[in-house]
mmCIF file of the C-alpha atoms, coordinates in Angstrom:
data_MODEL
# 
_entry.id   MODEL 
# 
loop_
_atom_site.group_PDB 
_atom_site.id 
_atom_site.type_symbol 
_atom_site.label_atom_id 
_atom_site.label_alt_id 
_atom_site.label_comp_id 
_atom_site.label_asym_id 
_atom_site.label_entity_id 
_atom_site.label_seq_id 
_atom_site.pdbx_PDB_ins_code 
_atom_site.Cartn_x 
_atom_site.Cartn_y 
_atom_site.Cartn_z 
_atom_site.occupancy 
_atom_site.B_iso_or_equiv 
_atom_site.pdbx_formal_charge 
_atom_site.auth_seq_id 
_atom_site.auth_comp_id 
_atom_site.auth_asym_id 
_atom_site.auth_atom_id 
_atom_site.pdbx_PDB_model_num 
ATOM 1   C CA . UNK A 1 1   ? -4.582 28.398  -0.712  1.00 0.00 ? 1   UNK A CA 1 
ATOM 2   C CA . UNK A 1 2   ? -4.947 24.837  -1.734  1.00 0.00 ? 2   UNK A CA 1 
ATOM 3   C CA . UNK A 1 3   ? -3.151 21.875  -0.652  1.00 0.00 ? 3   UNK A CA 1 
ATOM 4   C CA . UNK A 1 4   ? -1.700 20.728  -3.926  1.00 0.00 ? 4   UNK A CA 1 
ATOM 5   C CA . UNK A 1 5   ? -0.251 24.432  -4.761  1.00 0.00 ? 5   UNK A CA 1 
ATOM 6   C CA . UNK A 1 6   ? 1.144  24.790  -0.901  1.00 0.00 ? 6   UNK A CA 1 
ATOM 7   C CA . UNK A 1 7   ? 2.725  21.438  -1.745  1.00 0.00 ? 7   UNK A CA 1 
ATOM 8   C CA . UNK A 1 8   ? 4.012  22.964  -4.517  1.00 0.00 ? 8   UNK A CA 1 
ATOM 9   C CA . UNK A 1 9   ? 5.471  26.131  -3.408  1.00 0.00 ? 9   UNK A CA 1 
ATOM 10  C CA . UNK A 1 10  ? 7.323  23.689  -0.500  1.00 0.00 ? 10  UNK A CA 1 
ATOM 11  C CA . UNK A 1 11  ? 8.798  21.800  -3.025  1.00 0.00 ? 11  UNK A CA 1 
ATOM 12  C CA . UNK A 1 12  ? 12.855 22.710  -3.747  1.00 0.00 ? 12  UNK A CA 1 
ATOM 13  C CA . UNK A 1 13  ? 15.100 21.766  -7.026  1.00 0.00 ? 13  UNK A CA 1 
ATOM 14  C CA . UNK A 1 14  ? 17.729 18.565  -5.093  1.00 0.00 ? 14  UNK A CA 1 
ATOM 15  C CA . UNK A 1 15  ? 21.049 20.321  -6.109  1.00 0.00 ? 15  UNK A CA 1 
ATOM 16  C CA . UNK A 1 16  ? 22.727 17.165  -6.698  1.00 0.00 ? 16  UNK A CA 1 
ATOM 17  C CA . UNK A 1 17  ? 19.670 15.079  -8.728  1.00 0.00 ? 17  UNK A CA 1 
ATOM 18  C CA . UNK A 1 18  ? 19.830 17.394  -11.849 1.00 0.00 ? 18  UNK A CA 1 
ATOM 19  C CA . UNK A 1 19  ? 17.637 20.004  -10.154 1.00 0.00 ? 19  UNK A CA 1 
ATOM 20  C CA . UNK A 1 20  ? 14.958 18.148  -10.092 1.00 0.00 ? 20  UNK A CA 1 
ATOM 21  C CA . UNK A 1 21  ? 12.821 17.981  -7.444  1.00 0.00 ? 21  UNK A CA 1 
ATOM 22  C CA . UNK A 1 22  ? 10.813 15.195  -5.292  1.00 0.00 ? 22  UNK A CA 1 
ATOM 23  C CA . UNK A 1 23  ? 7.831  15.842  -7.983  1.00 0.00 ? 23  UNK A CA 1 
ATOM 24  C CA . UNK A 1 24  ? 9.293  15.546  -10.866 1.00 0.00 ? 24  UNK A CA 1 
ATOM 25  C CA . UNK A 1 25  ? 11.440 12.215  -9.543  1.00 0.00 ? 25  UNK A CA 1 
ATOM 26  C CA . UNK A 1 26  ? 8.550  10.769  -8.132  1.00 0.00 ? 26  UNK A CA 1 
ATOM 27  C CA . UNK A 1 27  ? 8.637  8.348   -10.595 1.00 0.00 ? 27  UNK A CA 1 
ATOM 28  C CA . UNK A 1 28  ? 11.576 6.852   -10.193 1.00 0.00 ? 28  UNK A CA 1 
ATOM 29  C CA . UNK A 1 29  ? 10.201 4.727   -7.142  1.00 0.00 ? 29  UNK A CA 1 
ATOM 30  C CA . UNK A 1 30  ? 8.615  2.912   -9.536  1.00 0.00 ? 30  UNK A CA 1 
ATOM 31  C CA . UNK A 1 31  ? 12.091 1.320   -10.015 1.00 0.00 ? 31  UNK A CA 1 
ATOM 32  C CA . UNK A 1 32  ? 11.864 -1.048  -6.725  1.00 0.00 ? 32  UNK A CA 1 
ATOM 33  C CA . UNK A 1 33  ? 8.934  -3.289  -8.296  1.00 0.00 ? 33  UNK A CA 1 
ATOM 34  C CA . UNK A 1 34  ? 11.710 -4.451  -10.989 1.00 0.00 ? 34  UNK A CA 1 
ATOM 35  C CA . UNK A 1 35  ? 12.994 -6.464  -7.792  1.00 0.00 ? 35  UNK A CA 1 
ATOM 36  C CA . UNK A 1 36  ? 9.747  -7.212  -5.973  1.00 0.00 ? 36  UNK A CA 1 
ATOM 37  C CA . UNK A 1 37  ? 8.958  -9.054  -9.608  1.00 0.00 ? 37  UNK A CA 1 
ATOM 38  C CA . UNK A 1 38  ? 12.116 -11.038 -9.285  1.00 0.00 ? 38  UNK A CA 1 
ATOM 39  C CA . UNK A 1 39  ? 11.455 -11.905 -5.556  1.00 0.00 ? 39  UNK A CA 1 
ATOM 40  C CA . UNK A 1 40  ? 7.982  -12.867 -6.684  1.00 0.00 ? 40  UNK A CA 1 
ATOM 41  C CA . UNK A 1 41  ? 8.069  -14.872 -9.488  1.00 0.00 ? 41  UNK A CA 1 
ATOM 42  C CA . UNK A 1 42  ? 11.630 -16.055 -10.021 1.00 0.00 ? 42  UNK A CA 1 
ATOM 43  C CA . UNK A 1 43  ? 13.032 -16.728 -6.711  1.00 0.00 ? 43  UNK A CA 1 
ATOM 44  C CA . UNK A 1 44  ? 15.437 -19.316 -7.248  1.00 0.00 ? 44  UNK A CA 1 
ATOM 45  C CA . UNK A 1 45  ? 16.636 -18.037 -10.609 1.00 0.00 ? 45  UNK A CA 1 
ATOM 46  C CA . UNK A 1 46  ? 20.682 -17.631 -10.485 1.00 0.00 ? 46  UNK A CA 1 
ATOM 47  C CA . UNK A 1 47  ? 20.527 -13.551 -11.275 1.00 0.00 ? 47  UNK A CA 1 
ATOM 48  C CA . UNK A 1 48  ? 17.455 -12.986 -8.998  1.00 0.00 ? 48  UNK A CA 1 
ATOM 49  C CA . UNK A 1 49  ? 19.818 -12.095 -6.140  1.00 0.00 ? 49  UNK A CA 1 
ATOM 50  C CA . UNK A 1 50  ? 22.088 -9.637  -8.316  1.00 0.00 ? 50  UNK A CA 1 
ATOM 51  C CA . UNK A 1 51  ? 19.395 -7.808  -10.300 1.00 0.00 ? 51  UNK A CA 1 
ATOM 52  C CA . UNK A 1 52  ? 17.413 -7.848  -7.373  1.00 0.00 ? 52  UNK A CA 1 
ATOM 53  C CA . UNK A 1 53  ? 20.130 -5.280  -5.464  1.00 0.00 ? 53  UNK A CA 1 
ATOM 54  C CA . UNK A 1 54  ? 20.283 -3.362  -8.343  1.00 0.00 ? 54  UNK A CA 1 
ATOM 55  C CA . UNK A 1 55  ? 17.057 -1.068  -6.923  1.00 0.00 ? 55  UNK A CA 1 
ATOM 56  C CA . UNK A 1 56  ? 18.451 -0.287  -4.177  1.00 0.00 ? 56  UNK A CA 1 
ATOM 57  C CA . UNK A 1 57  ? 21.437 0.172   -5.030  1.00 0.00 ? 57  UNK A CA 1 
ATOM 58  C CA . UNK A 1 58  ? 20.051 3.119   -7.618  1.00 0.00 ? 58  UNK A CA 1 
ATOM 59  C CA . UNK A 1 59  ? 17.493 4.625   -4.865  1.00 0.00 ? 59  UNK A CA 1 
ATOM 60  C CA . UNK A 1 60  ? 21.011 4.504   -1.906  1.00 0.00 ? 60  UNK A CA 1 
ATOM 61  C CA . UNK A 1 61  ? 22.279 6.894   -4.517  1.00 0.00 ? 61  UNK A CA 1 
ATOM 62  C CA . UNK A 1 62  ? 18.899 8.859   -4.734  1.00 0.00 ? 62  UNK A CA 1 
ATOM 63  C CA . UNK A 1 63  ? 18.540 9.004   -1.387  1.00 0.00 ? 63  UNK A CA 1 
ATOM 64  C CA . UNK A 1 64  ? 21.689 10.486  -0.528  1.00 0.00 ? 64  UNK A CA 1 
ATOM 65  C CA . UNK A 1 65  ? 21.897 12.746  -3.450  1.00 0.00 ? 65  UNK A CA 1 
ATOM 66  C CA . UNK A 1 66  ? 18.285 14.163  -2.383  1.00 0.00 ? 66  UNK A CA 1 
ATOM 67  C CA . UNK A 1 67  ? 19.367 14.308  1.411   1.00 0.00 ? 67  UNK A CA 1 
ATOM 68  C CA . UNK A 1 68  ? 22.621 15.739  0.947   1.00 0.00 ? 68  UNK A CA 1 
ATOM 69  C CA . UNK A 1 69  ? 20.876 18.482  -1.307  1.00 0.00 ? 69  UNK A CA 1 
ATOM 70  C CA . UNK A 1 70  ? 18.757 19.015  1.397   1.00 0.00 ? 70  UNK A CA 1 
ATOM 71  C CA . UNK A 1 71  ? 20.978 19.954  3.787   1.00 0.00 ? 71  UNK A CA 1 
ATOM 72  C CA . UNK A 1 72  ? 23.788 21.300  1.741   1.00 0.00 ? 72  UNK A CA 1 
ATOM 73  C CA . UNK A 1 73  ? 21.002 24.041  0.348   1.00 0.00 ? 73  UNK A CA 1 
ATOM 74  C CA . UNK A 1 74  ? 19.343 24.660  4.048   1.00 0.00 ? 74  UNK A CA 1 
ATOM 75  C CA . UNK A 1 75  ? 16.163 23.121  2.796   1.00 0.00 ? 75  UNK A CA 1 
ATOM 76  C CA . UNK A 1 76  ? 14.970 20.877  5.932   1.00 0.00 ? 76  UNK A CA 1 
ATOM 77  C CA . UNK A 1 77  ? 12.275 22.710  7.585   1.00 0.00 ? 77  UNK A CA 1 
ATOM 78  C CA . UNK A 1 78  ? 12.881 25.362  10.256  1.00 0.00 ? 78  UNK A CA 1 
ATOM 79  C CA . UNK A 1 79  ? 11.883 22.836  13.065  1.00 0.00 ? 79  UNK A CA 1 
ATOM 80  C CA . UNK A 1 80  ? 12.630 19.243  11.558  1.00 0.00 ? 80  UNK A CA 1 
ATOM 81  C CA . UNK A 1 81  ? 14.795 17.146  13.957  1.00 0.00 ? 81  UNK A CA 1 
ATOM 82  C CA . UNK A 1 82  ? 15.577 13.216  13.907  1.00 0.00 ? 82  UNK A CA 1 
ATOM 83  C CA . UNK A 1 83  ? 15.270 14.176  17.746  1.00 0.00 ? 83  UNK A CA 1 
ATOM 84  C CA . UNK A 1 84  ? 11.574 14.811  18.508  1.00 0.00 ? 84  UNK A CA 1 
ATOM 85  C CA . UNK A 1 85  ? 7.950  13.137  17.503  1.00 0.00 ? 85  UNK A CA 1 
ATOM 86  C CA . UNK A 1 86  ? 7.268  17.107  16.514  1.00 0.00 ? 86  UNK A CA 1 
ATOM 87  C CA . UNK A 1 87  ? 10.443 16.316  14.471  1.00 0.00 ? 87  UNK A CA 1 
ATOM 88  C CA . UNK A 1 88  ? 9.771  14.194  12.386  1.00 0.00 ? 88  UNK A CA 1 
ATOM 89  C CA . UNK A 1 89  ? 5.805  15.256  12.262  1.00 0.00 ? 89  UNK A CA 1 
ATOM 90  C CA . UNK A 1 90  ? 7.828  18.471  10.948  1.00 0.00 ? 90  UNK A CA 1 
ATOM 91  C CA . UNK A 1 91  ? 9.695  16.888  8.384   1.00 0.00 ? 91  UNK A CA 1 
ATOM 92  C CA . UNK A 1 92  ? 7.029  14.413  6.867   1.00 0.00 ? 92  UNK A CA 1 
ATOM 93  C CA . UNK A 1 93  ? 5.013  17.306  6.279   1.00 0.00 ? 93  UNK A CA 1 
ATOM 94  C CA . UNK A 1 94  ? 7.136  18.513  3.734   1.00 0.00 ? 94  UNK A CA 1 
ATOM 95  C CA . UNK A 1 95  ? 7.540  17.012  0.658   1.00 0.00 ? 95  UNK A CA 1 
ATOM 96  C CA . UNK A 1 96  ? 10.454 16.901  0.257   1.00 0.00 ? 96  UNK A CA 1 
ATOM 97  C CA . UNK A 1 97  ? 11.244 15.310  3.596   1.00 0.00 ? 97  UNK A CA 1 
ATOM 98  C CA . UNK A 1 98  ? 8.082  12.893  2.361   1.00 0.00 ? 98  UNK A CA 1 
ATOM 99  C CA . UNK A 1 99  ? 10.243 11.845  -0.525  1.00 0.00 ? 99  UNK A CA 1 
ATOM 100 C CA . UNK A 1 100 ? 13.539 11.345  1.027   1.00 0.00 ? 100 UNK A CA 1 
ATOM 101 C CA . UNK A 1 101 ? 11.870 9.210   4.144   1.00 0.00 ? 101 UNK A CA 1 
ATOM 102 C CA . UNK A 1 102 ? 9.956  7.590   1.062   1.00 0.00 ? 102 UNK A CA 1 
ATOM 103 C CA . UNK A 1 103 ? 13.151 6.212   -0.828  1.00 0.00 ? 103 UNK A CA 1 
ATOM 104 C CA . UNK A 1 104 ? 14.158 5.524   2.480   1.00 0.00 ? 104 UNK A CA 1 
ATOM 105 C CA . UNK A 1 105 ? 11.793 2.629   3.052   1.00 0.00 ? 105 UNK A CA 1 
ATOM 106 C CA . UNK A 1 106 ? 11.691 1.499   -0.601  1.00 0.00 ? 106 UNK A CA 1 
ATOM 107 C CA . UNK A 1 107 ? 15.133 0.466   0.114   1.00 0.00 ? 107 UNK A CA 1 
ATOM 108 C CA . UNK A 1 108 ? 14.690 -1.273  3.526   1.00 0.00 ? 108 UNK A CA 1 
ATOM 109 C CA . UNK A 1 109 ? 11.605 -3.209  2.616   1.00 0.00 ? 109 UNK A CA 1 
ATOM 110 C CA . UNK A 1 110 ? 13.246 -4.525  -0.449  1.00 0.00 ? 110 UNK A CA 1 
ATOM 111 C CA . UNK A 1 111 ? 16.462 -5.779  1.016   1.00 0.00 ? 111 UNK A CA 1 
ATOM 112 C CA . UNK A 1 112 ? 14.580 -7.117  3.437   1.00 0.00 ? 112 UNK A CA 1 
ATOM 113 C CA . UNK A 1 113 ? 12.455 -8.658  1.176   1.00 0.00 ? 113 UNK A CA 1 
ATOM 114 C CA . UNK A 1 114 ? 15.331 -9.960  -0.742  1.00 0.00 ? 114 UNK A CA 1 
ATOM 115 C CA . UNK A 1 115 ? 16.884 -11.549 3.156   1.00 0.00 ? 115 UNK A CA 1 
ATOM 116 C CA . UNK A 1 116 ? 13.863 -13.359 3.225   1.00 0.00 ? 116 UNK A CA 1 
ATOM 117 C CA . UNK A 1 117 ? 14.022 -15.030 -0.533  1.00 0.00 ? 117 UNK A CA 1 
ATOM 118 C CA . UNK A 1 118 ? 17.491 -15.762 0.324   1.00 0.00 ? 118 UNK A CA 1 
ATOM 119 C CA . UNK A 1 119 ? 16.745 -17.521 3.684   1.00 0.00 ? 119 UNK A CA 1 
ATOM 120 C CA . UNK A 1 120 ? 13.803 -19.230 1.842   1.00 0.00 ? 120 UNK A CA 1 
ATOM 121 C CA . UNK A 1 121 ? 14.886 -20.234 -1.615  1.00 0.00 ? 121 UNK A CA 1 
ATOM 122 C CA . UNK A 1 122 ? 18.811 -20.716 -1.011  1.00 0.00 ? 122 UNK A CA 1 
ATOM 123 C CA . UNK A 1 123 ? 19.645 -20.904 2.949   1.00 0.00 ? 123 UNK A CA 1 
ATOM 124 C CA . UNK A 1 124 ? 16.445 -23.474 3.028   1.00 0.00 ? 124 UNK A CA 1 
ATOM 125 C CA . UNK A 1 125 ? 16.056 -24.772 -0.668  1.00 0.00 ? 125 UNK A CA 1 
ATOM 126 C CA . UNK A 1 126 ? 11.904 -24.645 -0.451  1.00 0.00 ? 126 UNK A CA 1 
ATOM 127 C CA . UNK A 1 127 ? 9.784  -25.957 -3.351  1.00 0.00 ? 127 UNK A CA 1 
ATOM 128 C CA . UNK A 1 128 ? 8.230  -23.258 -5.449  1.00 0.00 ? 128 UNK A CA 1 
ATOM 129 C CA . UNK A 1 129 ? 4.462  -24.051 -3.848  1.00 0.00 ? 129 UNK A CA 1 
ATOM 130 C CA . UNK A 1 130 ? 5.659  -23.391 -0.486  1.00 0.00 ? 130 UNK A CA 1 
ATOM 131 C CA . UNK A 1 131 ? 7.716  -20.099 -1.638  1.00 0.00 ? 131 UNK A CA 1 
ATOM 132 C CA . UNK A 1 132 ? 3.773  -19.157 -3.233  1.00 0.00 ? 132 UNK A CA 1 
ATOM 133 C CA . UNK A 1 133 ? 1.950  -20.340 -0.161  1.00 0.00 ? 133 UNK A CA 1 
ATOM 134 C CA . UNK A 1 134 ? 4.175  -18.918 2.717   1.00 0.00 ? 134 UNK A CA 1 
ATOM 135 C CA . UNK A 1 135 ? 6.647  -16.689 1.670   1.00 0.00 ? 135 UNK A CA 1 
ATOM 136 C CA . UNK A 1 136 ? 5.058  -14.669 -0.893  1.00 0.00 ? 136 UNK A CA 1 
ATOM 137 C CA . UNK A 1 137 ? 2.224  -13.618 1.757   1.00 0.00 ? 137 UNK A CA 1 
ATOM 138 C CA . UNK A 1 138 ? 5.466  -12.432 3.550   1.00 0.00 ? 138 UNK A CA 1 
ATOM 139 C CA . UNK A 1 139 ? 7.056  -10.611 0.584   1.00 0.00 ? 139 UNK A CA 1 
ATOM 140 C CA . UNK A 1 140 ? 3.633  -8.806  0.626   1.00 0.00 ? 140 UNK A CA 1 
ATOM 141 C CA . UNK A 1 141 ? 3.467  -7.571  4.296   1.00 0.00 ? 141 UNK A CA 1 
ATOM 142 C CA . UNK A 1 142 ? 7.145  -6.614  3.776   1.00 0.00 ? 142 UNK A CA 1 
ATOM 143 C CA . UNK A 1 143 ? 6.338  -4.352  0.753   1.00 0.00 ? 143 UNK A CA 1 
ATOM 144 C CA . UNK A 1 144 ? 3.256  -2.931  2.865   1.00 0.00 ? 144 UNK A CA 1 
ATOM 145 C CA . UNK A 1 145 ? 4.380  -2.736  6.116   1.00 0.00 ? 145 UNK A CA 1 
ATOM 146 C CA . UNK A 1 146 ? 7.883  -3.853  6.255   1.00 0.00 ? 146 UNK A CA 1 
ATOM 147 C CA . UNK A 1 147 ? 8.394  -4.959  9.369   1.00 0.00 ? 147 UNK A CA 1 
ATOM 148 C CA . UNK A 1 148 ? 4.813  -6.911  9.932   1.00 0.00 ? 148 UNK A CA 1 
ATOM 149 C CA . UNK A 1 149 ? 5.968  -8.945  6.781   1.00 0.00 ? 149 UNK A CA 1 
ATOM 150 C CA . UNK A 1 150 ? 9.901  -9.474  8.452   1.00 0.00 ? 150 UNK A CA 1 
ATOM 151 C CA . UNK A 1 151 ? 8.028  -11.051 11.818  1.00 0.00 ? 151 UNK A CA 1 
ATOM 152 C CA . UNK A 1 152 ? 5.664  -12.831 9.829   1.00 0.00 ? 152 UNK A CA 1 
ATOM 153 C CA . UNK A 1 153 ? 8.253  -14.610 8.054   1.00 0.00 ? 153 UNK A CA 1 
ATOM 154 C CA . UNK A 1 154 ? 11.055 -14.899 10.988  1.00 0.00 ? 154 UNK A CA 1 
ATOM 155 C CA . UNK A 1 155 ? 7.850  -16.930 12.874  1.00 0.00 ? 155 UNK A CA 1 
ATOM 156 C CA . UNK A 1 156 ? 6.843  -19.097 10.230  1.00 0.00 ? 156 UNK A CA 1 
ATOM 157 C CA . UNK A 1 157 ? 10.472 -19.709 9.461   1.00 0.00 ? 157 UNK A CA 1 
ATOM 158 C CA . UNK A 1 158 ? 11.117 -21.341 12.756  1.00 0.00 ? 158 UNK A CA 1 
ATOM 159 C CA . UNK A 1 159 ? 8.121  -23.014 12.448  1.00 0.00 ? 159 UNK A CA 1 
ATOM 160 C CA . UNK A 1 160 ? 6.702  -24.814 9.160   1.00 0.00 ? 160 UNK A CA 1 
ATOM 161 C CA . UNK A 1 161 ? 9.560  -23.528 6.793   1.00 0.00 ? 161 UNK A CA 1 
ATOM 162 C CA . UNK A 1 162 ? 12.088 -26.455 6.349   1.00 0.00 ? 162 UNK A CA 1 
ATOM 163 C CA . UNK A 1 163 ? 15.741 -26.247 8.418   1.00 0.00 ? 163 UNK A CA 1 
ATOM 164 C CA . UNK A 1 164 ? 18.561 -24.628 7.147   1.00 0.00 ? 164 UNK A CA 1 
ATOM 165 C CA . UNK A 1 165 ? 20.226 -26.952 4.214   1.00 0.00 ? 165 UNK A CA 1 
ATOM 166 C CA . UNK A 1 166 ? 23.758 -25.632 4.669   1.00 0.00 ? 166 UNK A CA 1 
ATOM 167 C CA . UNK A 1 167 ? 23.687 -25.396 8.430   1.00 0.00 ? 167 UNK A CA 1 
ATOM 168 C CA . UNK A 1 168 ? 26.790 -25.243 10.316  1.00 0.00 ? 168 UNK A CA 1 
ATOM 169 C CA . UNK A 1 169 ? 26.352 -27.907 12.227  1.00 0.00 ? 169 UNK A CA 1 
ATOM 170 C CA . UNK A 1 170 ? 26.151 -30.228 8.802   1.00 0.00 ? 170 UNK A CA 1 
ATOM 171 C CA . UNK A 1 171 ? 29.737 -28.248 7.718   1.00 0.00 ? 171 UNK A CA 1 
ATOM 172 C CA . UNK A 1 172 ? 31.388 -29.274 10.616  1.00 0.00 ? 172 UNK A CA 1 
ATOM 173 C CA . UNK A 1 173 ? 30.671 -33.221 10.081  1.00 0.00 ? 173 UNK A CA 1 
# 
């Protein structure tokens, strides 16, 4: 038995996502990039921080949709536990589990992404070169490996990055 049709056989229709399952919605990850792009390119642009929630706001509901059919239907794996290395292992060997766990980070990574275009382009008003040269590099790690790309940025923002422009200590004076 191959892989691919084992895979296949794991896979189950997610009650509550129009029967679907993690195969056939695979595509709708593709979704999160719409805000990476605003991150990216337009970070200071008045919607960027509205349209750039409205990914995960549309994989939360995925996510819980495809969870809740997983447990509402007995789907998670005999041994899967939040509990246990062997756990998890369990449950990211399904596919299933692989897709939930996947939305799962899409979400994360992006609204962390989006904290750290906030911080940069509104808490600290940056020029557009230095959102290019320092926190894009970020917004990159955090897309990759989420939190490398949070630490990389928290550093370098208490280092080179500019202070905060709306800091409380200027609101109190």
């Amino acid at each position: 038995m191959s892989s691919s049709s084992s895979m296949e056989e794991q896979l189950i229709a997610f009650k509550y996502l129009g029967g679907f399952n993690a195969q056939e919605l695979w595509w709708t990850n593709d979704v999160v990039l719409f805000g990476w792009i605003f991150l990216f390119l337009f970070p200071k642009y008045k919607y960027t921080m509205t349209l750039s929630l409205l990914p995960p706001i549309y994989h939360s509901i995925v996510y819980t949709l495809s969870f809740v059919s997983l447990i509402v239907t007995d789907s998670l794996p005999k041994d899967a536990s939040f509990d246990s290395l062997q756990g998890i292992t369990t449950l990211f060997n399904n596919p299933n589990g692989v897709f939930v766990g996947w939305v799962h980070y899409l979400v994360f990574d992006l609204l962390v992404g989006r904290m750290i275009v906030m911080d940069a382009a509104i808490n600290r008003d940056i020029p557009y070169w230095l959102h290019i040269v320092v926190v894009c590099p970020c917004l990159v790690l955090t897309l990759m490996a989420g939190p490398m790309g949070w630490m990389s940025y928290f550093i370098l923002s208490h280092t080179i990055l500019p202070p905060l422009v709306n800091s409380t200590k200027e609101k109190k004076e």
